[in-house]
N, C-alpha and C positions, 0 to 999 in steps of 0.2 A: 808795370809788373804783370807778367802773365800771370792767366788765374784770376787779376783780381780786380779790382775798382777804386780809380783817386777817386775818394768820398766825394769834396769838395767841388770839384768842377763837373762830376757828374750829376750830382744835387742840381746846381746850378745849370747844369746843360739843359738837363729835363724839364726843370719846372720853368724856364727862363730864358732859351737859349739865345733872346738878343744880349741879355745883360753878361752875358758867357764870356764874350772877349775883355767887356768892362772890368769884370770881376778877376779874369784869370789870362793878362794879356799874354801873348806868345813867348814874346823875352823876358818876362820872369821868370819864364822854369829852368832858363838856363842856369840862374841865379841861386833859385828855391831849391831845386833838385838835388841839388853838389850839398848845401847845405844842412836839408832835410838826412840825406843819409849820413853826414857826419856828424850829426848830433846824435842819430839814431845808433850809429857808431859807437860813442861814447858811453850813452845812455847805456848801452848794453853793459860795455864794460863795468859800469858803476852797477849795476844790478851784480854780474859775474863776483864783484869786488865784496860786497855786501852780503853776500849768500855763504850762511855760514855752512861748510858740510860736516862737521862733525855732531851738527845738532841733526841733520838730519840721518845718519846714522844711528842715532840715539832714538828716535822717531816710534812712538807706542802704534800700537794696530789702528786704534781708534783715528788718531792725527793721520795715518798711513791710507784710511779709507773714508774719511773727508778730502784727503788730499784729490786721490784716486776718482771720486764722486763728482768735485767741482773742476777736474780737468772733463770727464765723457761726457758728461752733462751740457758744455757751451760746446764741445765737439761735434755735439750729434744736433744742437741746434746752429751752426755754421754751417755746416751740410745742406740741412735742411732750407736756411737761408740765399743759400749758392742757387738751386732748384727754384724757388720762387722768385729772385731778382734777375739773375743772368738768363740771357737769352739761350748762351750757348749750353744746351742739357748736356749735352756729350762730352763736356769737359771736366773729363773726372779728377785732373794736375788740379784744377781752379778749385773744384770741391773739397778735394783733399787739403788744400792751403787754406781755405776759410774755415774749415771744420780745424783746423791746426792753430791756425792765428786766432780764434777765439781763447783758448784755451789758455792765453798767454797771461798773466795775473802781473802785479807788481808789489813784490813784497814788501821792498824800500815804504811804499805807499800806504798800505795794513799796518806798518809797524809805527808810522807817523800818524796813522789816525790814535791807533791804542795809546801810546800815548800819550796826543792828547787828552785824551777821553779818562786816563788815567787808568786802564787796565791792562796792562801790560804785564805787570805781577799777579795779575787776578788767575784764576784757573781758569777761564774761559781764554783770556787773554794770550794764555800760554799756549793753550791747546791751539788756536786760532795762528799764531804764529809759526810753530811747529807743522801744523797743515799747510801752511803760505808756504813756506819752505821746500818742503816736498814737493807741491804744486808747482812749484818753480821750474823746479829741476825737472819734473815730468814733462812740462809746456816747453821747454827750450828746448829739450829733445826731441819731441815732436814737431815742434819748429823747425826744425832742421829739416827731419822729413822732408816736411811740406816744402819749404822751400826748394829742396833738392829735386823734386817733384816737378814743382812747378813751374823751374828754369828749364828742366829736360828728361820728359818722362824716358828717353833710351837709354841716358847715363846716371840716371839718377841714384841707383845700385850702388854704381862708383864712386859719385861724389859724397853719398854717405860714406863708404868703408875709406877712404881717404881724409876725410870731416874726423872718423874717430881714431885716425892714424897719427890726425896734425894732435888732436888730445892728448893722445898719450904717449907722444913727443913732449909736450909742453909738461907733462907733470910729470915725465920720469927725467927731461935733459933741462926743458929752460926752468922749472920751479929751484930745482938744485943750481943751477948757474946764478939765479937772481938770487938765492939767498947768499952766494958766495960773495957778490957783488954788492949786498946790502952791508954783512957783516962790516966792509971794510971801514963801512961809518960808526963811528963809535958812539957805545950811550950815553943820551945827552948831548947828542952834537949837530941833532936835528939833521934834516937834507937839504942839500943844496938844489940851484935849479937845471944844474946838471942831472941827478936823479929824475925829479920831476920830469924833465924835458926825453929822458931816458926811454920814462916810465909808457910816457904820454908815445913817442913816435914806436914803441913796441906794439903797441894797441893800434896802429895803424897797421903794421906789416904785419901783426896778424889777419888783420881784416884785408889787406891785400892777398894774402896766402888763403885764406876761405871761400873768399871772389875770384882766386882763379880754381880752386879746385870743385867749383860748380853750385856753392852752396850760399852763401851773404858773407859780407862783411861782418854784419854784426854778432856773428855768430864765433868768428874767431876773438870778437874782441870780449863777451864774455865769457870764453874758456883762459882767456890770459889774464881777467882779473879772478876767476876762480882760482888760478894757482896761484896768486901772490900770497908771498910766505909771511910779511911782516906785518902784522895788525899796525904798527905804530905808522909806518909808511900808508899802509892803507887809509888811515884817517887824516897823514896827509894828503893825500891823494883823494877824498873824499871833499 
């Protein structure tokens, strides 16, 4: 990944470099790699899937600039960390994607702790979720950036304005097609593994369609679980 650093093997380069091939031989990444990014893949979508936007629409000033606060805050310490670790100063694509990729939260994860913890209904709890949210939404935008950045600072211009092209394709054309194609199931009649399998190989050619217009995969596949229309579908899908 230009820009950035496999944690793991370069851990292990540095402090170890006989144990390096031990640890991380040649032909598992042909294995790891394909894998890694289609989990990552997924992952997105289920974050996309999960992300409710009308809460955050609804979103008070207060949630609005907690949100705001805990996205510039690991920003401006990603930056900073790019500058102290990488050799190369002069790579400001690298900068920009660490200072972006910090930024990125997991709300699914916040919401599973409160929970636990049993404050989810509390007032702190709310407000805390309602900020997660928001943060969400800021960080994967930014993500994108970076990413777009990072792949190729002369097109990168483009493959953002194409990134929010395929967007609002998918919530003005495919969100209305898929609810058209959902209706046809009727309530109570649950989904077959025709949906499911439907659901699952869209989230692929999204993320095929974001990977050629310069940007990730996983960046198409959480914009196609932020449009889906059907809460019932989405929890099977979940």
């Amino acid at each position: 990944m230009q820009g950035g650093i496999l944690l793991g093997p370069t851990f292990f380069g540095k402090i170890a470099p006989s144990t390096y091939k031990w640890f991380f031989p040649a032909y598992g990444f042909t294995i790891l790699e394909p894998m890694a990014h289609f989990a990552l893949v997924y992952y997105a979508f289920l974050v996309g899937l999960t992300l409710d936007t009308q809460t955050i629409k609804r979103t008070g000033t207060k949630a609005m600039g907690m949100a705001i606060t805990g996205a510039v805050i690991p920003c401006l310490i990603g930056c900073l960390l790019f500058f102290v670790i990488v050799s190369e100063k002069t790579n400001y694509a690298g900068c920009i994607f660490w200072g972006f990729a910090l930024t990125v939260s997991s709300y699914s994860a916040l919401g599973s702790i409160l929970e636990d913890q049993s404050l989810v209904q509390t007032d702190v709890g709310k407000l805390a979720l309602s900020a997660a949210q928001v943060g969400e939404a800021i960080s994967w935008g930014l993500l994108a950036v970076g990413l777009a950045v990072a792949n190729s600072e002369t097109y990168c211009f483009l493959a953002i304005m194409l990134t929010v092209v395929f967007a609002l394709i998918c919530a003005r054309g495919v969100r209305p097609a898929l609810s058209w194609i959902i209706k046809k199931t009727g309530d109570g009649q649950g989904y077959s593994e025709f949906y499911i399998c439907f659901i699952l190989s869209g989230v692929a050619i999204c993320g095929v369609i974001t990977d050629a217009i310069g940007t990730h995969p996983m960046l198409g596949a959480f914009i196609f679980g932020l449009i889906m229309p059907n809460e019932v579908l989405q929890t099977t899908l979940v």
